[in-house]
C-alpha positions as CSV (number, residue, x, y, z in Angstrom):
1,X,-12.0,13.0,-19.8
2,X,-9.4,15.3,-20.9
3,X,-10.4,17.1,-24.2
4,X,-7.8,17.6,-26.2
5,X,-6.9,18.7,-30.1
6,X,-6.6,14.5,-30.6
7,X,-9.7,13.7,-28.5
8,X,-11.9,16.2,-30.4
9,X,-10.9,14.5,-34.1
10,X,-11.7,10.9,-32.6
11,X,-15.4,12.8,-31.3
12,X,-15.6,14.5,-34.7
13,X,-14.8,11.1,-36.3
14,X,-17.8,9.1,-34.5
15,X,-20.0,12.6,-35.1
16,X,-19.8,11.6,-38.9
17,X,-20.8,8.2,-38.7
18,X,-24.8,9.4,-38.8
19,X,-24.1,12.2,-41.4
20,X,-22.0,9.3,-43.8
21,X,-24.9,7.0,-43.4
22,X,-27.5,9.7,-44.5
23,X,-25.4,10.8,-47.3
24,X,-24.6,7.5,-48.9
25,X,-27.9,6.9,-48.7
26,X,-29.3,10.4,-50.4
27,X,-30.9,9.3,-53.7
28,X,-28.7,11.5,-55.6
29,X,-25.8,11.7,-58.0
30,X,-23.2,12.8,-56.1
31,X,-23.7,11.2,-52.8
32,X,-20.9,8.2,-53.6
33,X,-18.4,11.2,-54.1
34,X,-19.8,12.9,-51.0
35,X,-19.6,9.6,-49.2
36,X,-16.1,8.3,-50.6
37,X,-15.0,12.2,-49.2
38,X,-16.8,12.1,-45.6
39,X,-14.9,8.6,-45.3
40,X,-11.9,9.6,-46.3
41,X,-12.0,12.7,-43.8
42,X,-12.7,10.6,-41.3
43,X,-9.6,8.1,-42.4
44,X,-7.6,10.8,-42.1
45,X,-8.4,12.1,-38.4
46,X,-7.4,9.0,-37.5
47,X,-3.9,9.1,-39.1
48,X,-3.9,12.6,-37.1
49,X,-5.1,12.1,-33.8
50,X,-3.0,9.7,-33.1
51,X,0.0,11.6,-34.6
52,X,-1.2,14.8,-32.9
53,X,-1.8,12.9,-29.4
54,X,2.2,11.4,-29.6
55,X,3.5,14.8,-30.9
56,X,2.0,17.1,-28.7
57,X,2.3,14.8,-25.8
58,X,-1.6,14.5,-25.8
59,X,-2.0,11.2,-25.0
60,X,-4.7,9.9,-22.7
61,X,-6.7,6.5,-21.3
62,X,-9.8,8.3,-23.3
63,X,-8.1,8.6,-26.2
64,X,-6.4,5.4,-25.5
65,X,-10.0,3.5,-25.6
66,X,-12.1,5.8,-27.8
67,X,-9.8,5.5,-31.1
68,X,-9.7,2.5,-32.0
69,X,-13.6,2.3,-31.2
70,X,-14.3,5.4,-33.7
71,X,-12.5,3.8,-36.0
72,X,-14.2,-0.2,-36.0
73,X,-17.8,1.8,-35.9
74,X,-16.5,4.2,-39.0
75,X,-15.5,0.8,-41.2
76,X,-17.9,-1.4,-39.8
77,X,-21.5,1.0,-40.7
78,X,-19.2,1.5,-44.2
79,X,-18.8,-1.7,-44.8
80,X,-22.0,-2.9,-44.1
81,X,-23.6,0.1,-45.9
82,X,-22.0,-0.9,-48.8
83,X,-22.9,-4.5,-48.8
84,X,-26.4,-3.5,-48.7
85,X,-26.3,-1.6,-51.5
86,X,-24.3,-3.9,-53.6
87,X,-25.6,-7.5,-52.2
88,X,-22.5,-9.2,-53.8
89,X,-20.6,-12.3,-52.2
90,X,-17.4,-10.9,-53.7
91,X,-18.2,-7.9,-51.4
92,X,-20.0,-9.6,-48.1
93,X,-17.0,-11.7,-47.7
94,X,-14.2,-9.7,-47.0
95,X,-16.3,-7.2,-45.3
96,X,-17.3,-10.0,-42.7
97,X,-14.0,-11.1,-42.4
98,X,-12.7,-7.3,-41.4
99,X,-16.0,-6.8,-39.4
100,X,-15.2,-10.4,-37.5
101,X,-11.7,-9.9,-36.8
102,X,-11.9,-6.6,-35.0
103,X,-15.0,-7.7,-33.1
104,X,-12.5,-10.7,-32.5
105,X,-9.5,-8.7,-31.8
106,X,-11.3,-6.6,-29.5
107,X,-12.4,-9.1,-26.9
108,X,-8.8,-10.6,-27.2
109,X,-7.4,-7.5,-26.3
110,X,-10.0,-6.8,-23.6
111,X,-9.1,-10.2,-22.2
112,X,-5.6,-9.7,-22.4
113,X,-5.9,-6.2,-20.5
114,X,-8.2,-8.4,-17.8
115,X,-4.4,-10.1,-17.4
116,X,-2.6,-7.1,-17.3
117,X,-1.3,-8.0,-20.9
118,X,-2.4,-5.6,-23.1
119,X,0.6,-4.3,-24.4
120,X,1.1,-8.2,-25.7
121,X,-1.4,-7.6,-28.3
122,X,-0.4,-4.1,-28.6
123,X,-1.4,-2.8,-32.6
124,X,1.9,-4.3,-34.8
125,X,2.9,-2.5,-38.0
126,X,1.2,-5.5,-39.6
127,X,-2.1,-3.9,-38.2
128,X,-1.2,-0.2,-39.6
129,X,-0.7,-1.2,-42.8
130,X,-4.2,-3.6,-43.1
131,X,-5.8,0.1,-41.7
132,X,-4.1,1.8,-44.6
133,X,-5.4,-1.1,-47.2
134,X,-9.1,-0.8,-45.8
135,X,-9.2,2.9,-45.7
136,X,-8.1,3.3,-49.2
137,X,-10.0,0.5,-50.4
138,X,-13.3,1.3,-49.0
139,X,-13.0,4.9,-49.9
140,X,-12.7,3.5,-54.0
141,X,-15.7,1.0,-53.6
142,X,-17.5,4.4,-52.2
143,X,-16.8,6.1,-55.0
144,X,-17.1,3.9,-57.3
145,X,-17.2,5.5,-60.6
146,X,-14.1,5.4,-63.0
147,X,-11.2,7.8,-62.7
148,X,-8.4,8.3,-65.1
149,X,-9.9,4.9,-67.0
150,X,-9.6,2.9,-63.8
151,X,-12.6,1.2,-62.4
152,X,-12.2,2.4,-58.5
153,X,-15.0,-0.4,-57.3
154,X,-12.8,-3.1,-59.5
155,X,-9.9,-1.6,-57.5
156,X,-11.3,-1.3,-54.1
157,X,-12.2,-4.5,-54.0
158,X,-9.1,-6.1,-54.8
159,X,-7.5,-3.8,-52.2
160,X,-10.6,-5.0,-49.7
161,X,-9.1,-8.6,-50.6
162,X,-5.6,-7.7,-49.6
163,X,-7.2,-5.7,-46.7
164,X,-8.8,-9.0,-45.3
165,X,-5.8,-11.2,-45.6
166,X,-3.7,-8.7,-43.6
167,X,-6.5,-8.8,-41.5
168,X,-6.8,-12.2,-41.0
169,X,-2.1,-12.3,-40.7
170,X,-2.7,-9.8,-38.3
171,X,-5.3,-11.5,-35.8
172,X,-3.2,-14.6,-36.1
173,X,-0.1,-12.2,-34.9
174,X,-2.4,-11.6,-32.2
175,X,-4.0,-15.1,-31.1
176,X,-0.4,-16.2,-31.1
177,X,1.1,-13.6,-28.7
178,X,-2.5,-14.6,-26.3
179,X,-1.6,-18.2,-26.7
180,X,1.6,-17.9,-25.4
181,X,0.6,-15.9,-22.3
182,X,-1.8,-19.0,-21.8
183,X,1.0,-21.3,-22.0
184,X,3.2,-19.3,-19.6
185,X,0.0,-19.0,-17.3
186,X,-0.5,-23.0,-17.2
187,X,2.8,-23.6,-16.6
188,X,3.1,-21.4,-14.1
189,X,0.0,-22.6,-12.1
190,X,1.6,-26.1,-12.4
191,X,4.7,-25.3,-10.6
């Protein structure tokens, strides 16, 4: 396990999971804004690691597997941490979309790797861009107070929204790049 500039954000990242959890849940004023900050830290490290890893010719198998797991546990206790607090349908529905897709995604992409076709459902810039949606948009329904005479929680969850049906484009991108390795795999065992 090579421990690297990139590796240590994406340990720092899952080290904040616990310390977001206890303050979101802190019974005082401030903890959405301390929360809505801690996420959005963590959003960032993993805009950076990644960039750091490429640019400094850091990359690595550990890295490789531990990203993209730091950042599905990140969104995923978020998400669900925030549908507990606000028990809305408007909320628990996109966040189960997000949180089934990348449980979704992941098996495909396990499977895939099983075939030695990984980089088939390699992340797409359709992907990136639904990371960028659900970053920003969780880190408004966090903090969740008004700014400049915008409601951030109105905001955020419209963003969510958009976040979900990229989400939802995206795996599709995916199940359609595994389904035609299972066509080329059944025609091949035919022949």
């Amino acid at each position: 396990m090579p421990m690297n500039l990139p590796n240590v954000l994406t340990l720092g990242r899952i080290a904040l999971i616990p310390v977001f959890g206890l303050v979101f849940l802190l019974p005082v004023g401030w903890a959405n804004v301390a929360a809505a900050g801690i996420f959005a830290l963590a959003a960032v490290t993993d805009w950076l690691d990644g960039y750091l890893a490429r640019r400094l010719g850091q990359t690595s198998a550990f890295g490789a597997f531990l990203d993209p797991v730091a950042d599905k546990l990140m969104v995923a206790v978020a998400l669900v941490a925030l549908v507990a607090v606000n028990s809305s349908p408007l909320l628990a529905f996109p966040a189960a979309v997000i949180i089934g897709r990348e449980i979704a995604v992941s098996a495909l992409r396990e499977w895939m790797a099983e075939l030695g076709k990984r980089a088939r459902v390699a992340v797409s810039s359709v992907g990136k861009v639904k990371t960028a949606a659900q970053m920003i948009s969780i880190v408004m329904l966090l903090y969740a107070d008004t700014l400049l005479g915008i409601s951030m929680y109105g905001l955020g969850l419209a963003l969510l929204y958009l976040a979900a049906a990229l989400t939802l484009w995206s795996m599709a991108l995916y199940l359609l790049a595994a389904w035609q390795v299972l066509v080329e795999g059944d025609r091949g065992s035919k022949a």
